[in-house]
C-alpha positions in Angstrom: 6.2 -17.5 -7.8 2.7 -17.3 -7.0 0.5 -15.1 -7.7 -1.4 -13.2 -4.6 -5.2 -12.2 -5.5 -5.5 -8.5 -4.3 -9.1 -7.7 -5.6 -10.7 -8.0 -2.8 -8.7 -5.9 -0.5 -9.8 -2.3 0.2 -7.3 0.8 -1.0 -6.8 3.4 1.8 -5.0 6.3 0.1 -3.0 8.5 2.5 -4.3 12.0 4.0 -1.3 14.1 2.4 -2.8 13.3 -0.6 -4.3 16.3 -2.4 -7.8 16.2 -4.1 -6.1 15.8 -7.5 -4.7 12.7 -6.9 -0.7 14.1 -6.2 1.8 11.9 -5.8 0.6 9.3 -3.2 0.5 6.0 -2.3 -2.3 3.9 -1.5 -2.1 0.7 1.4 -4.3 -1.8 1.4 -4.5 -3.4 5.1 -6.4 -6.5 6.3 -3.9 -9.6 4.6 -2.8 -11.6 7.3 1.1 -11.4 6.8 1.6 -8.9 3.7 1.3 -5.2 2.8 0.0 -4.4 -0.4 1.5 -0.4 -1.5 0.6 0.7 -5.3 0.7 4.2 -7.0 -2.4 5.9 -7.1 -2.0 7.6 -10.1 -1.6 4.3 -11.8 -3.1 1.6 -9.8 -3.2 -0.9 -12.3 0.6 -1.2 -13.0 0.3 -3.6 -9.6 1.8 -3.3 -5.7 4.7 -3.9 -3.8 4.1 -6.4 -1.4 6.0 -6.1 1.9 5.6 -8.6 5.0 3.9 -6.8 7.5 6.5 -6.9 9.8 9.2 -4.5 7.6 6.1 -2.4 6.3 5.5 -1.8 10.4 9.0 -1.0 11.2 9.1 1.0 7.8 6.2 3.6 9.0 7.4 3.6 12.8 11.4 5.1 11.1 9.6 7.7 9.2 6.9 8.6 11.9 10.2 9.3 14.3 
């Protein structure tokens, strides 16, 4: 496997987040066919990387 540079992608935590940090993921947008997701309590441990295409149909379930 390959590895995928992610350094210079930009980390959008969510809005639920609370100002301490809480429990929250962050999502970094803009690569063409993946969607990067880490912990942002512990964002060096690495991300998830989900093909854009389950990460859309992902957020579309929960927003219904």
């Amino acid at each position: 496997m390959r590895a995928i540079d992610l350094s210079h992608l930009r980390w959008r935590r969510s809005s639920y987040s609370n100002s301490d940090g809480g429990q929250c993921l962050e999502v970094a947008p803009g690569h063409p066919s993946l969607v990067p997701v880490r912990d942002s309590k512990d964002p060096s441990r690495g991300a998830l990387l989900f093909e854009a295409a389950a990460w859309t149909a992902f957020v579309a379930g929960v927003r219904r």
